[in-house]
C-alpha positions in Angstrom: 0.0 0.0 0.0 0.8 3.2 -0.7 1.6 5.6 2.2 1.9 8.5 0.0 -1.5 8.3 -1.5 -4.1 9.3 0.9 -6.8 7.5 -1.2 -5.0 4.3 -0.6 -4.1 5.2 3.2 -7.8 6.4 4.4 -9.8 5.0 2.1 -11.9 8.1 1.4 -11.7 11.0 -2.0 -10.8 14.1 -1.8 -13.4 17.2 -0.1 -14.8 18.8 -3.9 -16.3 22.0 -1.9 -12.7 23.5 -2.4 -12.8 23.4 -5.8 -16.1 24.2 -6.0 -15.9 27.3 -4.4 -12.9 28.1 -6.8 -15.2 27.5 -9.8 -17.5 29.8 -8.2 -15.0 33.0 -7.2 -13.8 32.6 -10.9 -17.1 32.5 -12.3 -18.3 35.9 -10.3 -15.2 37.8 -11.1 -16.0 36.6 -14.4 -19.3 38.3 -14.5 -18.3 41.3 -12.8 -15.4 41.8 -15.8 -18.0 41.5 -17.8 -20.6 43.6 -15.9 -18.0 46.2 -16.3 -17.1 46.2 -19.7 -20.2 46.5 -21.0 -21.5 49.2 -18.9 -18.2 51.3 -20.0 -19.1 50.6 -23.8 -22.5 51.5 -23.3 -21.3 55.1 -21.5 -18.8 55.2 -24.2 -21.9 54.9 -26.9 -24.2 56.9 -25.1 -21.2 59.5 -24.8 -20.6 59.5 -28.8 -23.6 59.6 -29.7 -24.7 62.4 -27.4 -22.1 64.7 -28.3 -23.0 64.4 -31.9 -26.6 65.2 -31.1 -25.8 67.9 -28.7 -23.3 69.5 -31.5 -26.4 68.9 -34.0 -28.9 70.9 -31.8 -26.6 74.1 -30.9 -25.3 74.5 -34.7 -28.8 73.8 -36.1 -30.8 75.3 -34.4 -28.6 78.8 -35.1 -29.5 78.4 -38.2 -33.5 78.0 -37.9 -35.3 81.2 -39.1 -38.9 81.4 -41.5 -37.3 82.0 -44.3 -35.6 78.4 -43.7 -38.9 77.0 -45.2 -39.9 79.7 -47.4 -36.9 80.6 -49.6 -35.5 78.9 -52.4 -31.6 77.8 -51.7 -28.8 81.2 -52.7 -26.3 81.1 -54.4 -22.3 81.7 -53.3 -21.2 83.7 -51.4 -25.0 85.3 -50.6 -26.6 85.8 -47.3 -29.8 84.8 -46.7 -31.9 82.2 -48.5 -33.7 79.3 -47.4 -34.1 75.2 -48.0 -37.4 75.4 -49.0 -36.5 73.6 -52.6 -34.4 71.4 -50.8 -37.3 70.0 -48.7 -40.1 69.6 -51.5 -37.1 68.1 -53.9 -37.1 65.8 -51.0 -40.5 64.8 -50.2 -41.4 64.6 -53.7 -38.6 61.9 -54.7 -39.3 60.3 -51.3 -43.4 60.0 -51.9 -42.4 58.8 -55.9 -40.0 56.3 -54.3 -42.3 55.0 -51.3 -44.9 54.5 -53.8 -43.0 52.5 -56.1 -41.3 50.3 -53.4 -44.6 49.7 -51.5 -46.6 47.4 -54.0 -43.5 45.6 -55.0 -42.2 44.7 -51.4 -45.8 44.2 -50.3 -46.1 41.8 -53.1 -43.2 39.8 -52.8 -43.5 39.6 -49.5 -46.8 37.9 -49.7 -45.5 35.6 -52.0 -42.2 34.2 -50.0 -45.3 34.1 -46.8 -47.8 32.5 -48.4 -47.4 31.0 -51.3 -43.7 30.4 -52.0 -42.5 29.7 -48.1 -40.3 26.7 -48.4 -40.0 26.2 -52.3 -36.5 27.1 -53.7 -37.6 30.1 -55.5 -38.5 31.4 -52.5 -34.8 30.9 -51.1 -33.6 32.4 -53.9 -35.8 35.6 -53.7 -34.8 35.8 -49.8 -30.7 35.4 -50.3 -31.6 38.1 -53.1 -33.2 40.1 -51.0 -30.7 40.1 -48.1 -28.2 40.9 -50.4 -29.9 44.1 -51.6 -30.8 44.9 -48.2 -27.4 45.1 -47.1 -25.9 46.5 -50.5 -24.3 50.0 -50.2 -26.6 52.5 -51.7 -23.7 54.2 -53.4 -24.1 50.6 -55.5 -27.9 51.3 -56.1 -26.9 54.7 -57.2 -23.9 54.2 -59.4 -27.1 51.2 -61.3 -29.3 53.5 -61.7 -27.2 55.7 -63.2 -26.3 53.6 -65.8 -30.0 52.3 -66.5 -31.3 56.1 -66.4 -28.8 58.5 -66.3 -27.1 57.7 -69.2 -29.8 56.9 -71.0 -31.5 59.9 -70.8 -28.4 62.5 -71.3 -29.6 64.1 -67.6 -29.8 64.2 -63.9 -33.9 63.4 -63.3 -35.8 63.0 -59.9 -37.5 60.4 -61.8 -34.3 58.2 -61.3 -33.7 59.4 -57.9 -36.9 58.2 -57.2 -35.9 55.0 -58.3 -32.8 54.4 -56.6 -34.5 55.6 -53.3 -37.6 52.8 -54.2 -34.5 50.2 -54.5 -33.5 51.0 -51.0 -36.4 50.5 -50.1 -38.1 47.4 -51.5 -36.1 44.8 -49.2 -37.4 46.4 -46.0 -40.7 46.0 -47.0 -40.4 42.5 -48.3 -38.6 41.6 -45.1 -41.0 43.1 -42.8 -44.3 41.8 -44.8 -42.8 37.9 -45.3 -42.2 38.6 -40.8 -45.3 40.0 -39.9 -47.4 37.8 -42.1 -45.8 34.6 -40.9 -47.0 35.5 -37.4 -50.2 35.2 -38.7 -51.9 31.9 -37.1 -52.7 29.1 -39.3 -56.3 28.8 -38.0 -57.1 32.4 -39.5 -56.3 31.1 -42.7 -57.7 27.6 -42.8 -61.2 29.6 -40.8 -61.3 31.6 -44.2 -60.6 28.5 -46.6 -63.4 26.8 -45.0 -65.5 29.1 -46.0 -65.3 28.5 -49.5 -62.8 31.7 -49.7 -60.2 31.3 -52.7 -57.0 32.0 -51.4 -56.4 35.2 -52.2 -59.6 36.2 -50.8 -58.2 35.1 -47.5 -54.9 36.6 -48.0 -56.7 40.2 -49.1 -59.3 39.7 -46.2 -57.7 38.2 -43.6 -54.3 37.7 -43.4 -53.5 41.4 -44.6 -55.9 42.9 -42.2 -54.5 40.8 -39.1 -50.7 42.2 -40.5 -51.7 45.2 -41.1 -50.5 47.2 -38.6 -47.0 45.3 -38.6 -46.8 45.9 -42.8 -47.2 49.3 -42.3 -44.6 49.8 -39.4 -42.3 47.9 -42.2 -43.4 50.7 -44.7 -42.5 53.0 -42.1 -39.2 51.9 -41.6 -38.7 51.9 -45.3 -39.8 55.5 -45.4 -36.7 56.4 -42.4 -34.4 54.3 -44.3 -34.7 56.6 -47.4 -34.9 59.8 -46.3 -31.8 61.0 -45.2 -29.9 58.8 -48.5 -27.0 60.9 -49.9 -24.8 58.8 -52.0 -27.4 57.4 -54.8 -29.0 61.1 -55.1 -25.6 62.3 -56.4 -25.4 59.8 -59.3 -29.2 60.2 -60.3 -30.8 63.5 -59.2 -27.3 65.6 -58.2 -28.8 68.9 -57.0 -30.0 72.3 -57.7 -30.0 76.0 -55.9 -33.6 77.2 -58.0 -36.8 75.5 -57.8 -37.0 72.6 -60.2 -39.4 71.7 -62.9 -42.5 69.9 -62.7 -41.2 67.1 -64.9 -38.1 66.5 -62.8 -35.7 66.3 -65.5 -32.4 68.0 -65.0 -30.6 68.0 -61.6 -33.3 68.0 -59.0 -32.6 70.4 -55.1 -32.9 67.8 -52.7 -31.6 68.0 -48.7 -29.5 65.1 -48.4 -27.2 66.4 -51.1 -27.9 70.1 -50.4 -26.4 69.3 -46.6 -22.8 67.3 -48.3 -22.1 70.3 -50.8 -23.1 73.5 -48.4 -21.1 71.8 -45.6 -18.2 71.3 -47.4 -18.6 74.8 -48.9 -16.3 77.4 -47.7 -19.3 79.6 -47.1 -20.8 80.2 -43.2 -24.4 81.2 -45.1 -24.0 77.7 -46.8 -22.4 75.9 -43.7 -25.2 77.3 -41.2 -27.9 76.0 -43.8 -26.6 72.9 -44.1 -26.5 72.6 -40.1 -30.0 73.2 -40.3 -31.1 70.6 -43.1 -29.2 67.7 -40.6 -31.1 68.4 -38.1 -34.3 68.3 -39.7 -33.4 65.2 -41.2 -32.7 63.9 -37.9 -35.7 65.2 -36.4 -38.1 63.7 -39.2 -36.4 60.3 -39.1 -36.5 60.0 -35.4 -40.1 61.1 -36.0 -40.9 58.2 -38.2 -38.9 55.7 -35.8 -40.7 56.9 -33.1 -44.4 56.6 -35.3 -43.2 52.8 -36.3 -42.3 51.6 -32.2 -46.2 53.1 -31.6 -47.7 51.3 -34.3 -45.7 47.8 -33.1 -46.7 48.6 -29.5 -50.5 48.8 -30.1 -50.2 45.7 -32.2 -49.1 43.8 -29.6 -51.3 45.5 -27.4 -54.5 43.8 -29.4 
């Protein structure tokens, strides 16, 4: 026998509390590293992030005055002027785009929910679509620009609108395919027996029960688009006058109005385009805000 070993010379193992309360020390200092960490990257975030909205506010809100949404853009080295332009350039390419983008994504959307789900076109459309999704727009712009820019020997809304209508089709087909899926089964097979055809239950049922989740999708689509600079400088470029009805020729929009006038040597132009960023960032957290109130009463019912 052993005399060394005290298995052999008592007969009994080891006491595994030791080790277990080693295990335990390491595992609490473990979580308290990590506790740590991630408050200090959160501060760090929150820190960032609230410096660049605090610079936003004090810069933009110098340059806030009526004639900010009554006067056309001026020219350089001129006092005064507006974004008025700027903002219906905007809103008009933004509507043209939303309204293109919102049948299509709608569409497909039902499609990869209800009638493709599983089938291998429907994986194709969805790696498709998650590509797109996560495409840089400066991609969708540089496309368009080929297909319409060219083309037509000038700068249009009409293919701003477009680009922007890209942008925005995956977020809608993504949110649709969600929210529809999350649709219960019964619902549907209630409506099919009935005698409903399909798409009468889709149109009747399954849109109306989605409905408030589609349109937080739409929404979303909308934020996504609104404050887009690169694709607007290959497609509708910019313009200091108002523009023509028929969009054709370079089209005053804010997103691009804010990258020339800040990198303009002029304080008129740099004020203005203080301004413009915070009104985009007001109207986009606007939306955000709009889209979290419609998911919260959904979930509410």
């Amino acid at each position: 026998m052993d005399a060394t070993n005290p298995i052999a010379t008592t007969g009994q193992t080891p006491d595994p509390a030791p080790r277990a309360s080693r295990v335990r020390s390491g595992r609490r200092v473990a979580d308290r590293i990590l506790i740590v960490a991630s408050t200090l990257a959160t501060l760090l975030g929150i820190i960032v992030l609230g410096s660049i909205l605090l610079m936003l506010i004090i810069e933009g809100v110098k340059g806030f005055t009526p004639a900010l949404f009554t006067a056309p853009t001026p020219g350089p080295g001129s006092e005064g002027g507006g974004i008025a332009n700027a903002i219906l350039g905007s809103l008009i390419m933004t509507f043209i785009g939303i309204v293109i983008a919102t049948p299509i994504g709608l569409m497909a959307g039902t499609f990869l929910a209800e009638y493709g789900k599983t089938s291998k076109i429907a994986d194709v459309i969805r790696f498709l679509n998650d590509v797109l999704l996560s495409a840089p727009s400066i991609l969708i712009g540089l496309f368009v620009y080929t297909l319409m820019v060219r083309p037509m020997g000038t700068y249009s809304g009409w293919a701003g609108a477009v680009a922007l209508a890209i942008i925005a089709v995956p977020v809608i087909v993504r949110t649709t395919e969600d929210m529809l899926r999350l649709v219960p089964s019964p619902m549907r097979e209630a409506g099919a027996a009935l005698g409903a055809p399909r798409s009468l239950v889709i149109r009747a049922i399954t849109w109306r029960a989605a409905s408030a989740g589609i349109v937080t999708g739409i929404i979303l689509a909308l934020a996504r688009i609104a404050g887009e600079t690169a694709p607007l400088l290959f497609t509708a470029l910019n313009n200091n006058s108002w523009f023509n009805a028929n969009l054709l020729g370079g089209v005053p929009n804010l997103p691009v109005m804010i990258y020339q006038f800040a990198l303009s040597p002029y304080p008129n132009w740099q004020s203005l385009a203080w301004a413009g960023a915070l009104l985009i960032t007001v109207t986009i957290l606007a939306l955000s805000v709009t889209a979290r109130f419609v998911i919260k009463e959904q979930r509410q019912r």
